[in-house]
N, C-alpha and C positions, 0 to 999 in steps of 0.2 A: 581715840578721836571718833568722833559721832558720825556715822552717814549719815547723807540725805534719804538713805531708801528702807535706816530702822537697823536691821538686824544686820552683824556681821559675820564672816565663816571662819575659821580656825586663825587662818593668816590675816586676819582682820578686812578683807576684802568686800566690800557691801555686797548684801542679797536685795537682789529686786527681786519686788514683789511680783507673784506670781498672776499673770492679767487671769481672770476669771469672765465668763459669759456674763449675762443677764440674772441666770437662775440662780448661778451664785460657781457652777462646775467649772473647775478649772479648763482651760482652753486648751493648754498642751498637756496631756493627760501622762502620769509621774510613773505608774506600771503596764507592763506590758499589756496584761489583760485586755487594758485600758485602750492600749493603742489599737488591738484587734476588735475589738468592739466598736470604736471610731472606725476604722476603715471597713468594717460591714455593714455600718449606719449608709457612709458613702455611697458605697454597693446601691443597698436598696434605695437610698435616695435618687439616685443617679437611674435605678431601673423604672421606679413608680413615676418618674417626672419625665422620662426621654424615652422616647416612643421606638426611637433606634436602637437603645438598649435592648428596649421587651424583643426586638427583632431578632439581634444579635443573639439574645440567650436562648430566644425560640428554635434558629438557625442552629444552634451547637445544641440542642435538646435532641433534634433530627436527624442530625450528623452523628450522634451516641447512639443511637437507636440503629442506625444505618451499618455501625460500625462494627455492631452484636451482632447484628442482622447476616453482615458480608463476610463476618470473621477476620477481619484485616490482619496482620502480622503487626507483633507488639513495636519491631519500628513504624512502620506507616501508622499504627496508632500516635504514638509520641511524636512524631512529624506532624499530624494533623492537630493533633492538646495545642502542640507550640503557636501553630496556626491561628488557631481559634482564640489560645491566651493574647495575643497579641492582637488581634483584634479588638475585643473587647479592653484589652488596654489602652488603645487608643483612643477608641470611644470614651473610657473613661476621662483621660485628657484630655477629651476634645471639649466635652460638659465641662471638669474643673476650668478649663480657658473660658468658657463662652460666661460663667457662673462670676470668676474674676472680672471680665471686660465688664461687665453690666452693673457692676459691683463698681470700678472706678470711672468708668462712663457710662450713665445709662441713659443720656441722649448720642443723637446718631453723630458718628463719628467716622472718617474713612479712616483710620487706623486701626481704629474698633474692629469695621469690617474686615480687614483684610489679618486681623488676628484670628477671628473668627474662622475665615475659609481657609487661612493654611491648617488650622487646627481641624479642620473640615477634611481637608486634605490629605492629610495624615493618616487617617479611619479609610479613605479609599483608596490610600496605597495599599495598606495594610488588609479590607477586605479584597482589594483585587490577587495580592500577594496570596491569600488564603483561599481564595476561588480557582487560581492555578493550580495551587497544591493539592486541593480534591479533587480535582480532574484529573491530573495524572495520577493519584493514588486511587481515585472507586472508580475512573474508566476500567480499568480491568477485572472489577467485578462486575460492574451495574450492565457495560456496553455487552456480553456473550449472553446475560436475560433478556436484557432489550432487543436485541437482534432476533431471539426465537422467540419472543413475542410479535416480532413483525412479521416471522416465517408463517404463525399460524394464523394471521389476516390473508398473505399471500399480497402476491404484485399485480394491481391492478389493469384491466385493459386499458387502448388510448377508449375506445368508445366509453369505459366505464366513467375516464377521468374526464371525458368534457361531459357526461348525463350528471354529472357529481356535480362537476362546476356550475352548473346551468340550474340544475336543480336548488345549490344555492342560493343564487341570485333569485331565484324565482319565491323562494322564500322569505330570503330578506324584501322583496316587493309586499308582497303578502301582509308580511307583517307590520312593513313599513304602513301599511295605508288600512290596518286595521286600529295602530295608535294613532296615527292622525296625527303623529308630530314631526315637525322638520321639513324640510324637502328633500327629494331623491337623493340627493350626493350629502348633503349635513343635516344632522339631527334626526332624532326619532331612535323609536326601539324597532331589533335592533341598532349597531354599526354593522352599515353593511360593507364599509371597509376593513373592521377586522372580521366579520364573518369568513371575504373572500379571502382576507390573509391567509387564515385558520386552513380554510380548507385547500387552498396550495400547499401550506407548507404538509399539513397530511398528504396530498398527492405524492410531494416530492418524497416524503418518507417511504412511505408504504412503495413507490415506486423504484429508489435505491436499493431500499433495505439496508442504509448506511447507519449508523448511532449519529456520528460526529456531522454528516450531514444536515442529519435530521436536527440535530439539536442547534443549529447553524442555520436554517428556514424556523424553524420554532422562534428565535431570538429574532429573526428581520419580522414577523409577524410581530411578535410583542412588538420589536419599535412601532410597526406601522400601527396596533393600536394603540401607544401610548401617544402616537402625533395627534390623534383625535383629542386626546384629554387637553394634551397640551397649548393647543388651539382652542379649546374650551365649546370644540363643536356635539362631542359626546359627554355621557355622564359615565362615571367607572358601571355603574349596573349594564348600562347600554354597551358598553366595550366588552366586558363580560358576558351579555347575553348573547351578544354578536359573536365573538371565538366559537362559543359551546354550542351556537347553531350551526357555524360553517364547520367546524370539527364533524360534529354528531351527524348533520346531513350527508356529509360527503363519506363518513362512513358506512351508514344505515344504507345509503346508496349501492354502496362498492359492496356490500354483504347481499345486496340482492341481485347484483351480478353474479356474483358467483355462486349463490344456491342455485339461480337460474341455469346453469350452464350444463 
């Protein structure tokens, strides 16, 4: 008896045809080779098209390097691989989802979206799950450097930490009204909201000599200058020029306290 699809297999059972692309290459590909070469086309597609990929592989590039660097133990190495692998596996499904929706909706849809953000969602669990697990695996190397690196700045006086403070602001004035853009409190080069973040959360550091502190006022600083972006009163150059001036002031400051002394 004749199929409808042409050829049949031993038991007489019709073969369907195999769907093929455009170019003519079969779509589900018949050898293995085959299939590892589709899933590193993936890869690279996924990396050259999604900006959070390049992050992601940048982030575990730094983390390898860190890892030679620290000498970790061959478990906390494979506790972090797992980390990182899972990560960027998500990210991968987050792209195949978002590549599918657009593909059967690609006008705006509230199903769309919310396929979308749980797939979104999934990549922040997944990088949050992984940002915990380097923390408690390289605080134990990275925190006993960082800490004798703040020993050999030293802890600041109170006199030094409000001439720092002050000196700040009296910069970000300066500068402010040497660009001639914005008014006092928004806009212009720099931010002198993150400048005076910057150079708090320095005080607080250099003043503790804590790691987890410090890196605890470093993070409220970066919020406080990402609220500038976000509010669309700064530009990232002006947020940036703004840290690196209250950082750098308030140290350049605190260094000529203490040569003076």
């Amino acid at each position: 008896m004749s199929s409808p699809y042409g050829e049949t297999d031993a038991d007489g059972a019709p073969l369907r045809p195999t769907p093929t692309a455009p170019n003519g290459d079969p779509v589900k590909p018949s050898r293995f080779i085959d299939s590892v070469n589709c899933a590193i086309e993936g890869i690279f597609w996924a990396t050259r098209t999604q900006k959070h990929m390049r992050r992601h592989f940048l982030s575990a590039l730094i983390l390898l390097f860190a890892v030679l660097f620290l000498r970790v133990s061959a478990l906390e190495f494979t506790l972090l691989a797992v980390s990182v692998s899972f990560v960027l596996f998500a990210e991968l499904m987050n792209t195949a989802v978002e590549v599918v929706v657009d593909m059967v909706s690609p006008e705006y849809h509230p199903l769309a979206k919310i396929a979308k953000d749980v797939a979104a969602g999934g990549v922040l669990v997944a990088a949050i799950g992984a940002a915990v697990m380097g923390y408690l695996i390289l605080s134990h190397y990275i925190f006993p450097i960082y800490k004798e690196a703040l020993a050999m700045i030293g802890t600041p006086s109170e006199m030094g930490a409000v001439v720092a403070l002050l000196a700040v602001v009296i910069v970000v004035v300066i500068l402010k009204s040497i660009s001639g853009k914005g008014t006092p409190l928004e806009g212009g080069l720099p931010s002198g909201h993150a400048a005076v973040a910057f150079s708090i959360a320095t005080l607080v550091t250099l003043n503790t000599q804590d790691p987890l502190i410090s890196i605890l006022t470093i993070a409220l600083a970066v919020m406080v200058s990402h609220s500038r972006l976000l509010l669309s009163i700064h530009t990232m150059r002006e947020v940036v020029f703004g840290a690196v001036t209250g950082a750098g002031v308030t140290l350049l400051v605190l260094m000529l306290f203490r040569f003076m002394k």
